[in-house]
C-alpha positions in Angstrom: -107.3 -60.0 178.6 -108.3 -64.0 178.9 -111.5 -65.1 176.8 -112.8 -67.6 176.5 -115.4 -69.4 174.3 -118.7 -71.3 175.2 -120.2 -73.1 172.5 -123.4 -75.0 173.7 -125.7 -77.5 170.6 -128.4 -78.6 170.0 -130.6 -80.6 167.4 -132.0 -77.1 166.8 -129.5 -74.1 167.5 -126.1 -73.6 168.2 -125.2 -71.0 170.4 -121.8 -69.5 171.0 -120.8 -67.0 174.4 -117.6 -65.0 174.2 -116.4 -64.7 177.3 -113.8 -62.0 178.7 -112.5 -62.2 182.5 -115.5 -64.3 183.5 -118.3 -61.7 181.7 -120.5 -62.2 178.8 -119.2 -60.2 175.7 -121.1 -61.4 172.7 -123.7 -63.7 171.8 -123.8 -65.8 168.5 -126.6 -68.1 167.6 -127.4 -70.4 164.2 -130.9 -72.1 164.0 -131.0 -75.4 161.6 -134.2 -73.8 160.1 -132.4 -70.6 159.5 -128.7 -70.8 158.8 -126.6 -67.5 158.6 -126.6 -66.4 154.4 -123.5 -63.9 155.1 -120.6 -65.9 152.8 -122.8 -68.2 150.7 -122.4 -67.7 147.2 -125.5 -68.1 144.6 -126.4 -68.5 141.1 -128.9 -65.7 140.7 -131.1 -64.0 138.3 -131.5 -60.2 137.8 -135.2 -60.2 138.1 -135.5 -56.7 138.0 -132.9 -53.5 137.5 -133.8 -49.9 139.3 -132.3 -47.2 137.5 -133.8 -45.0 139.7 -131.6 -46.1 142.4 -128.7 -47.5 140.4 -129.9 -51.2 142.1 -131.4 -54.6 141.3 -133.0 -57.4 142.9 -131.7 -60.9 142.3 -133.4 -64.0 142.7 -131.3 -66.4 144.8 -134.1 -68.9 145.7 -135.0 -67.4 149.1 -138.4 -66.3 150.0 -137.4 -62.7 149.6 -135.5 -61.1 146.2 -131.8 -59.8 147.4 -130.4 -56.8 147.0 -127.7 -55.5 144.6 -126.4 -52.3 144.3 -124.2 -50.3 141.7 -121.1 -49.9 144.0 -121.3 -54.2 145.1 -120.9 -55.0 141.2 -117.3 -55.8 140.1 -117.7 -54.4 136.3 -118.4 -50.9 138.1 -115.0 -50.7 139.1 -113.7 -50.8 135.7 -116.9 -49.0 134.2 -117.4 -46.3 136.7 -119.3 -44.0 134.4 -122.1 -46.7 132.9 -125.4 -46.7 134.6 -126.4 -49.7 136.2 -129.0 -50.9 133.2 -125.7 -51.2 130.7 -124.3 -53.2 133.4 -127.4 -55.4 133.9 -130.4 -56.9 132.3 -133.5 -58.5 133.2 -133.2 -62.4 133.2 -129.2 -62.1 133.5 -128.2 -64.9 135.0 -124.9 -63.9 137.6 -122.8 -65.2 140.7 -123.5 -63.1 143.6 -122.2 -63.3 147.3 -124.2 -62.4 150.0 -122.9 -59.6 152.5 -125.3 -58.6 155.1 -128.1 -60.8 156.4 -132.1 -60.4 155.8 -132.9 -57.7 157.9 -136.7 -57.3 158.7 -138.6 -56.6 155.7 -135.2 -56.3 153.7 -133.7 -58.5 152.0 -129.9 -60.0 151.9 -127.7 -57.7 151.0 -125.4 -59.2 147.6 -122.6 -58.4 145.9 -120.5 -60.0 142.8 -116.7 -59.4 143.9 -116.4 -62.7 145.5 -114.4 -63.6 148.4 -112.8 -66.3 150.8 -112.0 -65.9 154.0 -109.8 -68.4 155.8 -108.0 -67.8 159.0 -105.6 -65.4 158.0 -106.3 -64.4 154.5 -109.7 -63.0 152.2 -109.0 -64.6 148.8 -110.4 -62.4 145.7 -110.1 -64.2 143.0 -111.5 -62.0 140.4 -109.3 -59.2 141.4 -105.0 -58.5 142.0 -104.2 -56.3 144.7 -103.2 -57.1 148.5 -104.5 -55.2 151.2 -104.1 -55.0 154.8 -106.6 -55.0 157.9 -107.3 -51.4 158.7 -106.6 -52.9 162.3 -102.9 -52.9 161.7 -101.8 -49.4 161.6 -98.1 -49.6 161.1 -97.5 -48.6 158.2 -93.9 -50.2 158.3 -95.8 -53.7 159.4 -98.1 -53.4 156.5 -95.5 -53.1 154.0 -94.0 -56.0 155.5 -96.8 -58.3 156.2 -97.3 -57.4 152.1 -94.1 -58.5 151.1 -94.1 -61.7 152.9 -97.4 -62.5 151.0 -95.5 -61.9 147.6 -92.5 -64.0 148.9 -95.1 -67.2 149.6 -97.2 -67.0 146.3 -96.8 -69.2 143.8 -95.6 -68.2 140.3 -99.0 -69.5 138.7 -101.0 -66.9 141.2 -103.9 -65.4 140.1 -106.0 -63.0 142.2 -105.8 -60.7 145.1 -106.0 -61.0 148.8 -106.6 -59.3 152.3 -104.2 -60.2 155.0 -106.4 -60.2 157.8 -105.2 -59.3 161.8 -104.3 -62.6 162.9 -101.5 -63.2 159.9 -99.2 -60.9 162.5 -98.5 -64.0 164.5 -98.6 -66.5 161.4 -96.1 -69.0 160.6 -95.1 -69.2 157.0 -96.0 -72.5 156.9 -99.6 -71.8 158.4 -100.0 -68.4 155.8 -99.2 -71.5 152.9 -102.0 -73.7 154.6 -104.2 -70.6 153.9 -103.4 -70.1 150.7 -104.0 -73.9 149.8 -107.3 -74.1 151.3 -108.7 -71.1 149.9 -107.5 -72.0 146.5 -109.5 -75.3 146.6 -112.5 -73.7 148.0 -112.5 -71.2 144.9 -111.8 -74.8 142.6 -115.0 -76.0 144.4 -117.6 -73.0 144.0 -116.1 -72.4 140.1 -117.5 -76.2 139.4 -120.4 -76.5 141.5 -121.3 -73.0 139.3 -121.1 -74.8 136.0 -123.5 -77.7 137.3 -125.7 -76.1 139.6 -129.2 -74.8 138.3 -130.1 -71.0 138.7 -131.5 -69.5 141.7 -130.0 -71.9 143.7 -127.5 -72.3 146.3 -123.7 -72.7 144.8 -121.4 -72.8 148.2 -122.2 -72.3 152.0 -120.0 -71.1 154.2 -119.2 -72.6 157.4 -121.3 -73.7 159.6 -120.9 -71.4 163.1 -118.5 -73.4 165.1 -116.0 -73.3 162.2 -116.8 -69.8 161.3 -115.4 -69.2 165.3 -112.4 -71.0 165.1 -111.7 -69.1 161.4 -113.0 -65.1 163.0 -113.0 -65.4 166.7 -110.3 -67.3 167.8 -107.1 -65.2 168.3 -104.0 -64.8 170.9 -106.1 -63.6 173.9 -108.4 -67.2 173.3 -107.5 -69.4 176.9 -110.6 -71.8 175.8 -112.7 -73.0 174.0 -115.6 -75.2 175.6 -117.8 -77.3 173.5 -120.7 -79.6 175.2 -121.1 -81.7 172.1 -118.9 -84.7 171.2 -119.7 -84.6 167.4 -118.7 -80.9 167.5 -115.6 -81.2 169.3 -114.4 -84.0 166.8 -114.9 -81.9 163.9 -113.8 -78.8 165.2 -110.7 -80.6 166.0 -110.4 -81.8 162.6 -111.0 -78.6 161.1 -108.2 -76.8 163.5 -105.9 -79.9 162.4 -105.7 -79.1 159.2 -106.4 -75.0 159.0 -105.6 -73.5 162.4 -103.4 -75.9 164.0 -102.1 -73.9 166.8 -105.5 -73.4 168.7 -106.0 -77.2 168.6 -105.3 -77.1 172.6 -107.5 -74.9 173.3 -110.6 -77.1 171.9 -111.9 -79.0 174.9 -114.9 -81.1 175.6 -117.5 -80.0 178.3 -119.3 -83.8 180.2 -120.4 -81.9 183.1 -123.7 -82.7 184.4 -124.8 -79.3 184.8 -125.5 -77.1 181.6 -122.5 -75.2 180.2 -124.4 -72.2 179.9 -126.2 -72.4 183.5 -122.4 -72.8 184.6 -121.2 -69.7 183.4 -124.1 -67.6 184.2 -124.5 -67.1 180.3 -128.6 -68.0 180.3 -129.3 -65.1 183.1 -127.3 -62.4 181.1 -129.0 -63.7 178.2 -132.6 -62.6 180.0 -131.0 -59.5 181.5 -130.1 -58.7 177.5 -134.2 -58.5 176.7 -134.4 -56.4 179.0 -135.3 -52.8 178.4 -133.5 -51.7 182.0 -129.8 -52.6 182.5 -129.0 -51.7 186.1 -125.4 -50.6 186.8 -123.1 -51.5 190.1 -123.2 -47.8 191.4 -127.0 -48.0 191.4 -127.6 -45.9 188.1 -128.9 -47.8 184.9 -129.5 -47.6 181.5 -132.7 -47.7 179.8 -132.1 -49.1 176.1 -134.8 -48.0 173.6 -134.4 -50.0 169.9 -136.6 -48.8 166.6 -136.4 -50.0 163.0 -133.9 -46.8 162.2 -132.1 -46.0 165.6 -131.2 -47.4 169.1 -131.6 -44.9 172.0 -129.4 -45.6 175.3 -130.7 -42.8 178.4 -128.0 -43.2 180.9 -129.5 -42.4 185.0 -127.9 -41.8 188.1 -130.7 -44.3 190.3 -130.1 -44.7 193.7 -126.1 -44.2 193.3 -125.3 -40.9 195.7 -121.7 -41.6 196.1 -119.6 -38.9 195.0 -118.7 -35.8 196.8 -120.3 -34.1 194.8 -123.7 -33.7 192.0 -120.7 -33.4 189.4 -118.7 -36.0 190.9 -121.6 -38.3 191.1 -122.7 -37.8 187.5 -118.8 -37.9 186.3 -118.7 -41.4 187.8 -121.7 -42.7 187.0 -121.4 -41.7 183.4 -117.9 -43.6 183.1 -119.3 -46.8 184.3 -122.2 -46.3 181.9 -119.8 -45.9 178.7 -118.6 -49.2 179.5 -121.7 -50.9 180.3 -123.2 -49.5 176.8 -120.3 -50.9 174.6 -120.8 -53.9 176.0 -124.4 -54.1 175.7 -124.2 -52.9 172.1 -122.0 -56.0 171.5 -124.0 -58.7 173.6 -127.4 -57.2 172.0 -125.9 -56.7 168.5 -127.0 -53.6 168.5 -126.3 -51.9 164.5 -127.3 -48.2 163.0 -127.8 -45.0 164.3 -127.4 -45.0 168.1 -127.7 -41.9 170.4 -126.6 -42.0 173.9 -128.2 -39.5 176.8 -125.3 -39.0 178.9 -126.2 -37.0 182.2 -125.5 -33.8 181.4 -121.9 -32.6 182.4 -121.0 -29.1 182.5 -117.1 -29.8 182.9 -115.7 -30.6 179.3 -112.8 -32.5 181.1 -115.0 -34.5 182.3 -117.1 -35.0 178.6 -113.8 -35.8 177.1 -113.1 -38.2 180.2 -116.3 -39.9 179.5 -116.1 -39.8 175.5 -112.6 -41.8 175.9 -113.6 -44.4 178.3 -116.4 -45.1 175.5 -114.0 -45.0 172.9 -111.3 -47.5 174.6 -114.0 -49.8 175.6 -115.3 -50.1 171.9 -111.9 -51.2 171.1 -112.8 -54.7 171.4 -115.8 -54.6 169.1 -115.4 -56.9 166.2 -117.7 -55.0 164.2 -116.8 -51.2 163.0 -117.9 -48.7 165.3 -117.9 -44.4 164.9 -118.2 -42.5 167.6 -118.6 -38.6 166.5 -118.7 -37.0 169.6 -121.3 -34.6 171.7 -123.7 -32.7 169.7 -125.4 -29.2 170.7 -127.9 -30.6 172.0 -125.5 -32.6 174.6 -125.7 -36.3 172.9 -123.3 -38.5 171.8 -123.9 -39.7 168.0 -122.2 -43.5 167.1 -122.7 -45.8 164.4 -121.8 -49.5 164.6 -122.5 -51.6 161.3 -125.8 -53.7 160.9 -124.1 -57.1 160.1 -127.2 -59.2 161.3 -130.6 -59.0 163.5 -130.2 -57.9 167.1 -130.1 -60.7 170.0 -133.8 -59.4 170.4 -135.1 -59.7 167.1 -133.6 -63.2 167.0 -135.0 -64.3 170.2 -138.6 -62.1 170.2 -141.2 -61.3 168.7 -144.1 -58.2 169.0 -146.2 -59.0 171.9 -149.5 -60.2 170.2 -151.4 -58.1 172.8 -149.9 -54.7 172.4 -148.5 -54.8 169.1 -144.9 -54.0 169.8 -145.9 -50.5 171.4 -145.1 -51.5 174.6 -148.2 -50.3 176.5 -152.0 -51.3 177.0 -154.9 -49.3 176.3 -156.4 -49.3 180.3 -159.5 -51.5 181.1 -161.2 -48.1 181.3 -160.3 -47.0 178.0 -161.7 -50.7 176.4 -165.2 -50.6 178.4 -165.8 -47.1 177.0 -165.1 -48.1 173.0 -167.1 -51.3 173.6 -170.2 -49.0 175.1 -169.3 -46.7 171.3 -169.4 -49.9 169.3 -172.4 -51.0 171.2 -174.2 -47.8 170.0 -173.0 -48.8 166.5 -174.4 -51.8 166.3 -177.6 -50.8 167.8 -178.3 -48.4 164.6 -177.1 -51.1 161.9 -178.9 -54.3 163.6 -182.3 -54.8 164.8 -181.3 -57.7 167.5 -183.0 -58.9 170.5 -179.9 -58.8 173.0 -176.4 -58.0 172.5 -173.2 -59.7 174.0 -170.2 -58.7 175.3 -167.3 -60.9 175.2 -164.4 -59.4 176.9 -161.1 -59.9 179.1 -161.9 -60.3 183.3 -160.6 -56.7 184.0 -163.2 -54.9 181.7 -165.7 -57.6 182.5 -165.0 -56.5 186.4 -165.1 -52.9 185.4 -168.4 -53.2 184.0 -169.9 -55.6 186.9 -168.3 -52.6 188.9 -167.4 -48.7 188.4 -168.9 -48.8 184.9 -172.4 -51.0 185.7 -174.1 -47.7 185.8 -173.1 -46.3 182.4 -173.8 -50.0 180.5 -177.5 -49.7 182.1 -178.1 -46.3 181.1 -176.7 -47.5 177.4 -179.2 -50.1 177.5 -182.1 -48.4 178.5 -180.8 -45.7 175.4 -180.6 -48.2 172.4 -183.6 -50.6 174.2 -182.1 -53.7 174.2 -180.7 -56.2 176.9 -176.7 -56.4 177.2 -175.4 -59.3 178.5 -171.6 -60.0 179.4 -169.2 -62.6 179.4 -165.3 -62.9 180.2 -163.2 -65.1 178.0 -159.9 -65.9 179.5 -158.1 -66.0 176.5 -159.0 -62.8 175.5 -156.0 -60.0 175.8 -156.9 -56.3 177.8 -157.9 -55.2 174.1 -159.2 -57.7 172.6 -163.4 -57.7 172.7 -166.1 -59.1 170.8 -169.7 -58.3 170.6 -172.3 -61.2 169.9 -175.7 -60.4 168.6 -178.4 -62.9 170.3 
């Protein structure tokens, strides 16, 4: 499986496409008004404790207070029976990390067990053990990948690590250029602590062309194409010195025509905001996204190939369990997400289907569950909210709807202007009244509607006059009194 990785900047953003055999996978993207929080460590204060919900809200300096809960605080480990108040106080001034980014109204997610990642270790320095990525499963490779660890500490050690997926292919003297770079980082954040003021920023993490040469880069990476000189350089530098063996793969894109435009990357990015993903057979997917739960309704369309209606659905609902896990990546789709399979009435063919979905989700950086069909014939998964989906990101409500997705009708507007009209009429004694309004209820009134405004004014006695404004949305209306 080739990848490779498109990373296009700007004065204002950077984005980053993952590639796989030619096809859009994921979609990063870093804002220099909003850089990514996930890895920056804070001085904060407990501004206030929640015994309530064994939680407290930290001040970090951001515009919203964080989150901390009981379970994220590293005295809990070794306390597990005090409440959170005999862990924490009002005005406490503590460390914290932060683990999941602002999310809507919510705010960054923090915790105080501290750690490093580098390219193939997470250092924790306040704690001893080694683990392993759940990702290896061997347990024989674990215990080995372990004992190599040991063999390359040094004697003056302290604190525990994670070896993380991509130590399998390590060099010892790369695992060593780990450990010295994520022991100086720890130096760095343990004095910028003792000089830096509360509430304030103690350590950022790297910026998001780094962060993909440290996460995303692995043996499958063919490329990695970067249309900015000054990026290149210093992603060069950084691979010199911490991930030397994917130095080759960094190369410079001077084409005239955008890297992005190339690749195609800017039409699947508009086909992502879509509600509507069509499929190759001629079925599609219609993606629903709320605040708690996504909602993916998988259709035949137009596709009528199989020999048979089972045959057809069977097919159709194999390409869709593709399609899905890679829209769940591209889209960064997190939470509660129920998929409307066509119904199948062959369990062969429901197993058939539920495998496809779960070897395509295989490649998913982030965790994903799939639990299976329920009685009422839907597949339930969960895939962990690390950040905002592409569409939150990119959009916003639509200022004329509201986010509901649908306009009240022109109809449905003239007859709660003719209601507000009768409103007025009682409360103000006027000598004409005004109707400012979009051009389609303007029309309707000059048209189907001019009888009922006449008989309104001969009712309340008074002249109504109208008038379209152009900037006006379908809902929007205004009434002027004269």
């Amino acid at each position: 499986m080739s990848e490779e990785i498109l990373i296009n900047v700007t004065p204002q953003e950077t984005r980053v496409a993952i590639m796989e055999q030619g096809v859009l996978q994921e979609l990063h993207l870093e804002r220099t008004s909003a850089l990514g929080l996930v890895g920056n460590v804070y001085k904060g204060t407990v501004c206030r404790v929640l015994p309530g919900m064994q939680s407290a809200f930290v001040e970090i300096g951001l515009s919203r207070a964080a989150f901390l809960h009981i379970a994220d605080i590293l005295e809990y480990e070794t306390n597990a029976e005090k409440p959170i108040q005999e862990l924490l106080h009002e005005g406490q001034t503590i460390m914290v990390q932060v683990i999941k980014e602002p999310i809507g109204s919510k705010g960054a997610r923090l915790t105080t067990q501290i750690s490093i990642a580098g390219r193939f270790l997470v250092y924790l320095p306040q704690q001893e053990h080694i683990g392993v990525s759940q990702r290896i499963e061997d347990e024989a490779e674990r215990e080995a990948l372990k004992a190599r660890l040991q063999g390359l500490l040094p004697e003056t050690n302290e604190g525990g690590y994670i070896i993380r997926t991509m130590a399998e292919t390590a060099s010892d003297d790369e695992l060593r250029a780990d450990l010295a770079y994520l022991h100086k980082v720890w130096g760095n954040i343990q004095a910028s602590s003792r000089e830096t003021s509360k509430d304030s920023l103690v350590y950022q993490d790297l910026n998001l062309p780094l962060k993909v040469l440290r996460d995303v880069v692995c043996e499958h990476t063919e490329r990695i194409l970067v249309d900015s000189r000054e990026t290149s350089q210093k992603m060069r530098e950084f691979a010199q010195s911490y991930a030397g063996n994917v130095l080759g793969c960094i190369e410079q894109y001077s084409g005239e025509r955008p890297l992005f435009d190339l690749y195609g990357v800017e039409q699947e990015i508009e086909k992502a905001l879509s509600r509507k993903v069509e499929l190759k057979s001629g079925g599609y997917l219609i993606f629903d996204q709320t605040e708690a739960l996504t909602t993916v309704d998988v259709n035949t369309g137009g596709f009528v190939g199989g020999r048979t209606l089972a045959d057809t659905i069977f097919k159709t609902n194999l390409e869709a369990a593709q399609a899905i896990a890679r829209q769940l990546r591209l889209r960064n789709l997190g939470g509660i997400i129920i998929l409307d399979f066509i119904d199948m009435e062959d369990l062969s063919h429901r197993e058939a289907v539920l495998e496809e979905l779960r070897r395509a989700v295989e490649k998913d950086r982030v965790r994903t569950s799939i639990h299976g069909f329920s009685g009422l014939g839907l597949v339930e998964m969960t895939r962990k909210r690390t950040r905002e989906s592409l569409a939150h990101i990119l959009c916003e409500p639509c200022p004329c709807c509201r986010g509901r997705g649908e306009l009240k009708t022109a109809q449905t507007v003239c007859y709660e202007i003719l209601r507000e009209l009768v409103r007025e009429a009682r409360q103000f004694n006027t000598r004409e009244f005004r109707v400012l309004a979009s051009q389609p209820v303007i029309d309707l009134f000059l048209d189907e509607e001019s009888q009922s405004l006449a008989q309104l004014s001969d009712f309340i006695g008074k002249p109504i006059s109208l008038q379209v404004e152009s900037q006006y949305g379908q809902e929007a209306f205004d009434i002027v009194l004269m």
